[in-house]
C-alpha positions in Angstrom: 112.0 98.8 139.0 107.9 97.4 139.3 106.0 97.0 135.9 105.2 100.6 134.4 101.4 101.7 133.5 100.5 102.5 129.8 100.6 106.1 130.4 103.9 106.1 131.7 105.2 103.1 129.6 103.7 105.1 126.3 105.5 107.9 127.3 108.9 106.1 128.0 108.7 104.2 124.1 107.7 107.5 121.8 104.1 105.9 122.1 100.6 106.6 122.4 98.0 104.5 124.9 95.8 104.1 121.6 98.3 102.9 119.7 99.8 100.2 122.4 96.2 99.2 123.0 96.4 98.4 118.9 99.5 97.0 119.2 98.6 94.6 122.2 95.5 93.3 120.3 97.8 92.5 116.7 100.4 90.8 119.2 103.3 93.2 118.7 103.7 94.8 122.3 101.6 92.7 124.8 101.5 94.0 128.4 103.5 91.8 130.9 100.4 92.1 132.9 96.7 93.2 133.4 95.3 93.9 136.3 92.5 91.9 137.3 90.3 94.5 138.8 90.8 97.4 137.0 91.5 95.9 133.9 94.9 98.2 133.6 97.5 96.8 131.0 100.9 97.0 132.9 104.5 97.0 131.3 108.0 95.5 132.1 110.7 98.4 131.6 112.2 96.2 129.7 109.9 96.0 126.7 111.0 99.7 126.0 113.5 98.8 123.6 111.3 96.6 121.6 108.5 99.1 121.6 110.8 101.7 120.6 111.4 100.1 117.5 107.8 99.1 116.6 107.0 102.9 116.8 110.1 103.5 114.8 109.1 100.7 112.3 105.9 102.5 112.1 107.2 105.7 111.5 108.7 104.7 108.3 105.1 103.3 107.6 106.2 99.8 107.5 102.8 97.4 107.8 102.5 95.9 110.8 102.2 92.2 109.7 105.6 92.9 108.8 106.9 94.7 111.7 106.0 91.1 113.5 108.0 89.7 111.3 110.9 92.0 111.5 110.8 91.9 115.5 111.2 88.2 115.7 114.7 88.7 114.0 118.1 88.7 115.0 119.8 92.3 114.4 121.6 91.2 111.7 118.7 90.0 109.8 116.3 92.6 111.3 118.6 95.4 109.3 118.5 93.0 106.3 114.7 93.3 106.6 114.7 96.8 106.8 117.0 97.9 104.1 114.9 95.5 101.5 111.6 97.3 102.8 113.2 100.5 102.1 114.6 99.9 98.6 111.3 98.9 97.8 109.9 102.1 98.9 111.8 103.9 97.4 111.6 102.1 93.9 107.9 102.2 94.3 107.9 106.1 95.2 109.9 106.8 92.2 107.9 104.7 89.9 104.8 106.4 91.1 106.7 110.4 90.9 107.3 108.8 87.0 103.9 108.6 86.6 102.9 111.5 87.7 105.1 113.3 85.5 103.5 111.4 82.4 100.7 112.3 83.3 101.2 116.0 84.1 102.8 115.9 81.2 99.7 114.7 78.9 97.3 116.7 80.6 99.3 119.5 79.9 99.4 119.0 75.9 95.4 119.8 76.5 92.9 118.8 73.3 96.1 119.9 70.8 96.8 116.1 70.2 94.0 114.3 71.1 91.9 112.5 68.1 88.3 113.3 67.2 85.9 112.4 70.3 83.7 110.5 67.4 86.5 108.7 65.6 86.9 105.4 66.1 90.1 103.9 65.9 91.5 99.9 65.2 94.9 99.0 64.5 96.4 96.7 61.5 99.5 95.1 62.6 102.2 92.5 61.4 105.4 91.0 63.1 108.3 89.4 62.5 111.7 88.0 63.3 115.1 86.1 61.3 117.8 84.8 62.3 119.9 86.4 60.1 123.1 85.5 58.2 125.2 85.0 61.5 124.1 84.4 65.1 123.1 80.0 64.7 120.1 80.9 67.4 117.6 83.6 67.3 117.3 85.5 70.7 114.8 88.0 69.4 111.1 87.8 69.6 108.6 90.2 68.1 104.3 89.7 69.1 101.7 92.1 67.5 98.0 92.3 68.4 95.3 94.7 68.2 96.0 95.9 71.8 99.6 95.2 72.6 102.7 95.6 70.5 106.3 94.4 72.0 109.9 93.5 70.5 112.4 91.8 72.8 116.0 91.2 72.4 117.5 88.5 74.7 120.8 88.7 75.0 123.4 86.9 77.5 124.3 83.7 75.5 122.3 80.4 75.5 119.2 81.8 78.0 118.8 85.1 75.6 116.2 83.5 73.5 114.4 82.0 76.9 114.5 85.7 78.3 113.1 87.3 75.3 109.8 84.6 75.3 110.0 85.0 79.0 109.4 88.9 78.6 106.5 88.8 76.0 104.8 85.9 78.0 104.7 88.5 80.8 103.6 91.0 78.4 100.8 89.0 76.3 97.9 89.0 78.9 97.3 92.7 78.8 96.0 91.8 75.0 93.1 90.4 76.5 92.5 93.1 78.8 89.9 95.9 77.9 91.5 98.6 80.7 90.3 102.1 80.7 92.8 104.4 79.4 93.8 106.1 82.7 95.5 102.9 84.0 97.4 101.8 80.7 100.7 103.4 82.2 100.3 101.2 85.4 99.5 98.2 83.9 102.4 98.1 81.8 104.6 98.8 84.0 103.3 96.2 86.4 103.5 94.0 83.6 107.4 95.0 82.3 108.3 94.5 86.4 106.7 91.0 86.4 108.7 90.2 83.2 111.7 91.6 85.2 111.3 89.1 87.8 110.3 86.5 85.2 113.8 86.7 83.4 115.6 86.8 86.9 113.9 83.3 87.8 115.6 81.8 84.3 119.1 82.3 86.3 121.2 79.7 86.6 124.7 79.0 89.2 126.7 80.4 86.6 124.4 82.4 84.0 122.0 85.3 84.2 120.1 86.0 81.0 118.6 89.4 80.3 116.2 91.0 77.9 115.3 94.4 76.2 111.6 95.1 75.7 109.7 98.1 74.1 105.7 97.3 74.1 103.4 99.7 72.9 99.7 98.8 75.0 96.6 100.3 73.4 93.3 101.3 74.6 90.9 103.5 72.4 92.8 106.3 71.3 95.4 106.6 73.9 98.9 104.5 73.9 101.2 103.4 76.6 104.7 103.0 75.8 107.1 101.2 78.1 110.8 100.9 77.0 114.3 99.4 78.8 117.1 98.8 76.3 118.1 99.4 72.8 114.7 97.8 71.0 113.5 101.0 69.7 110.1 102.4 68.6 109.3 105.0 66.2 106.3 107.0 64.6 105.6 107.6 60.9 103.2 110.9 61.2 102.8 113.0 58.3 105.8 111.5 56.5 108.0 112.2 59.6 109.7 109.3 61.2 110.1 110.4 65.0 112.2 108.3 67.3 110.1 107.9 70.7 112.9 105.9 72.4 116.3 106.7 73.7 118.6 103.6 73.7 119.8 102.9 77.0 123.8 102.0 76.1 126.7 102.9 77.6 127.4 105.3 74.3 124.2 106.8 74.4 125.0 108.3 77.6 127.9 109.5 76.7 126.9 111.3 73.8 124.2 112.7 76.4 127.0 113.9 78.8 128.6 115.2 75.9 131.7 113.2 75.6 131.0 111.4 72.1 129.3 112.7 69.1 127.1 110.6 67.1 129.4 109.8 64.5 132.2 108.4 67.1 129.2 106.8 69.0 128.4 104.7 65.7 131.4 103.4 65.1 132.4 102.7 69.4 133.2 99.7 69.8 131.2 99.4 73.0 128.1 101.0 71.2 126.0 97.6 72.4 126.5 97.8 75.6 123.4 98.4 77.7 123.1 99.9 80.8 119.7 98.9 81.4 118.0 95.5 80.5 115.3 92.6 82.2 117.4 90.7 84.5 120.2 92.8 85.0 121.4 94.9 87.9 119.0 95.2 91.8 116.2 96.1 90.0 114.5 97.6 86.2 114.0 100.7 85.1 111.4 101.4 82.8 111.0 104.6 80.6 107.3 105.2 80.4 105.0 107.9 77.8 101.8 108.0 77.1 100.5 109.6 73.7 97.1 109.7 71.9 97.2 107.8 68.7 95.8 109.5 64.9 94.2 108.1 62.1 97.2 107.7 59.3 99.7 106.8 62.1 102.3 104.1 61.9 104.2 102.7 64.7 107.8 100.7 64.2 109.1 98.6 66.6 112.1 96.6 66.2 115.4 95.2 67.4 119.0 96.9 67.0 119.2 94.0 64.1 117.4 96.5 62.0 118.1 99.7 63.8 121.9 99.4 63.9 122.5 97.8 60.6 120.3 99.6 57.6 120.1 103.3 57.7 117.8 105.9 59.2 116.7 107.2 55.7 116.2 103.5 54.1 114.5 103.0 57.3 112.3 106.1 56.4 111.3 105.1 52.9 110.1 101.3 53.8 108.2 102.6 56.4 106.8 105.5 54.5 105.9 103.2 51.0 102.2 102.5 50.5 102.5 99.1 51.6 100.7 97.3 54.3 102.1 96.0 57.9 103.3 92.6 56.6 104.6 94.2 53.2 106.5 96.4 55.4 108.0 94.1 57.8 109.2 91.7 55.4 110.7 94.4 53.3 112.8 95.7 56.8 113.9 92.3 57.1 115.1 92.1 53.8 117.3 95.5 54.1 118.9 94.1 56.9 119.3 90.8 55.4 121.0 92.8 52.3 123.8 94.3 54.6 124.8 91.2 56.0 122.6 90.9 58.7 124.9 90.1 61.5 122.7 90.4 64.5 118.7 88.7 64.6 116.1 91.0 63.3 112.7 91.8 64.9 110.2 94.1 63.6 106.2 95.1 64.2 104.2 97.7 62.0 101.3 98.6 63.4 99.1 101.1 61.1 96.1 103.2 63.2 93.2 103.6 61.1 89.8 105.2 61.7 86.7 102.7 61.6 
């Protein structure tokens, strides 16, 4: 068979003339000839095959600088390519249908939550972390700023503490960034993937550390909240102490399926096992909120070392006493140092006040 025009080669390969024209000029589907008179671009029949795939590359929107790439590959490798462009298609579809759901979901609450348009807010803030009575290390690490709040609980043996300071090094550059409020869910969870990847690079032959991480990120009135793990964060409002996490353990889900009560769930002796964490499985998850912040609001975030050891209601009262962010902190460190403390403790209080 003789070399095949475009119109009839386009039509052969699920192809348009405008679109091989494209493709000759990026260097994906050259013609094996052009005539020198007319100019025509002329095709071997054997080039279907190839530009059969580029359209079918294309129609899964791949880019075409990386269809070149995928097209010089063996089959085996080619597939390979493929399948690691789709999962990250698909992870970044999902992140962005998260997003929109926040969203929806905090235009929807309307003006019922948001602060006074003329109020000003700033936020007063302490941190802080101990060893404890037990572990010889301290994996936990704890970072407070007028913009950015974040607990991290490494975990995995001798890299934990590595992947905790890994996590809020990721984290720590959006305190210097002055982002309007619409993109405070993005950033974070740009930022919470880059500490993903961060932790993953601390792997060794034999070892993978992980990492929770619950960071609060602030601009004006409105807060995003990002949260993988059991770190936990919680709202004092009105002398109600809301819980705005849900721990990601193996228990937790199966009291959410129904199949443990609370009560067994304490007690289990699995109850710290995570099913989600920085550094762990193909790729994080990351629960994300967005809320407007109120004058007389106090945030807590802090490790299981606090959470699992002292009480809900003790919890309640520090939280609740007339006592300033470093006060507070250093009296929730104390109640868990009181019961034994078997586990490192962080902890941030972060008051919002109106200026």
């Amino acid at each position: 068979m003789g070399l095949m025009t475009i119109g009839v080669f386009a039509q052969a390969a699920g192809l348009t003339p405008k679109a091989l024209r494209l493709y000759d000029q990026v260097g994906l589907v050259p013609p094996a000839a052009v005539d020198a008179e007319s100019g025509y671009r002329l095709y071997d029949p054997a080039q279907v095959p190839s530009a059969r795939l580029v359209a079918q590359l294309r129609g899964i929107g791949m880019p075409l600088a990386t269809i070149r790439v995928v097209c010089g590959l063996d089959p085996a490798a080619a597939a390979e390519a493929v399948t690691a462009y789709w999962r990250r298609v698909t992870a970044d579809t999902a992140a962005r249908a998260r997003l929109a759901t926040i969203l929806v979901d905090h235009l929807s609450e309307g003006g019922a939550t948001m602060s006074d348009p003329g109020t000003t807010i700033a936020v007063r803030y302490a941190a802080r972390s101990d060893t404890g009575l037990v572990r010889d290390s301290n994996e936990d690490a704890a970072y407070a700023s007028d913009r950015l709040l974040v607990v991290a609980d490494g975990m995995r043996g001798p890299g934990g503490a590595a992947a905790s300071a890994a996590a809020i090094d990721a984290l720590t550059p959006l305190a210097l960034v002055d982002a309007p409020p619409v993109d405070l869910v993005t950033m974070l969870a740009a930022a919470v993937a880059d500490a993903d990847r961060s932790v993953r690079g601390l792997a060794t032959d034999d070892h993978q550390p992980g990492t929770t991480v619950t960071a609060v990120l602030r601009s004006g009135s409105q807060l995003a909240l990002a949260h993988v793990g059991d770190t936990r964060a919680y709202l004092l409002r009105d002398g109600e102490l809301s819980l705005l996490t849900q721990d990601h353990t193996w228990v937790q889900a199966q009291v959410d399926q129904g199949r443990l009560d609370r009560d067994e769930a304490a007690a289990h002796p699995q109850r710290a096992l995570l099913v989600r964490a920085l550094g762990a499985g193909t790729q994080v998850e990351v629960d994300l909120a967005l809320r407007t912040a109120r004058p007389g609001d106090r945030y807590l975030l802090c490790s299981d070392g606090l959470s699992a050891v002292v009480d809900r209601a003790a919890v309640w009262s520090t939280v609740a006493a007339p006592t300033g962010p470093a006060e507070t902190v250093r009296a929730l460190v104390e109640l868990a140092l009181a019961q034994g403390a078997p586990d490192n403790i962080a902890c941030v209080v972060a008051d919002v006040v109106a200026v």
